[in-house]
Structures are given as C-alpha cells and as structure tokens.
C-alpha positions, 0 to 999 in steps of 0.5 A, a space after each residue: 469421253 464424250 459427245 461433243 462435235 464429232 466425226 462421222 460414224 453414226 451421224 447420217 449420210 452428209 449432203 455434198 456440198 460443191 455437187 456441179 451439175 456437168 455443163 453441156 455446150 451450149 453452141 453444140 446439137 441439134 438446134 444449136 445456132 452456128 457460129 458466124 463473124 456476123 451474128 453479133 448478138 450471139 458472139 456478144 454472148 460470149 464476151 465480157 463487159 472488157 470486151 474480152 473473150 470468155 473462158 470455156 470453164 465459164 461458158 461451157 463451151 467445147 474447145 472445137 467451138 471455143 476456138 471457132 468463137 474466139 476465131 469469130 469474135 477477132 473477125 468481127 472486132 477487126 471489122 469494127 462490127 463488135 468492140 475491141 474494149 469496152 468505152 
C-alpha cells in the first residue's frame, strides 16, 4: 500500500526516551556527612518547604538513611531546632 507513519522495521535505531540514570545516596560512603538531630542545614535538605519530610524516591536516599533521617528530623523539630510546618 504505502509509505505513510510506520512502524519499526527498517527505520533505525529509536532513542529511549525515559532513560534514568540510577541514583546513588547521597548520605552513603566515604565522605559522606553523618546524620545528626543537630546538623540543621543538612536535615533541612531533606524536608520540603511544608516542612514535611521527603520521599526516598525523590532524594535517592537509601532506606537505612532514609529511616535514620526521618528519625533526626522529629528529633530536631520536638527541640524546636527545625519547624514543624512552614509559616
């Protein structure tokens, strides 16, 4: 029949499109900083502008920090070092 839009046969190699390069902890390694209830610079990193916690999926950190970040981030917010909710 035709030319027209076709499909892949013949038509060269196609790019992927949603190619993701793998994440790498950030709080993991040699010179990685360790995680403390009074570092608030860097636990600030790690929550949004709501003042609520970021997701592992989005911060690409691993669930052993992830949990040991959470756990410093309530610490420092019932000390009143960082906000419960943003004003």
């Amino acid at each position: 029949m035709g030319g027209g839009m076709g499909g892949g046969a013949g038509g060269g190699q196609r790019k992927n499109v949603f190619f993701r390069r793998k994440k790498t902890c950030p709080l993991t390694g040699a010179h990685a900083p360790k995680i403390d209830y009074k570092d608030v610079r860097l636990l600030s990193r790690f929550i949004s502008e709501r003042g609520k916690i970021m997701p592992s999926r989005i911060t690409a950190v691993s669930a052993k920090k992830q949990r040991e970040l959470s756990q410093a981030i309530k610490r420092a917010s019932n000390l009143a070092l960082l906000p419960f909710v943003a004003q």
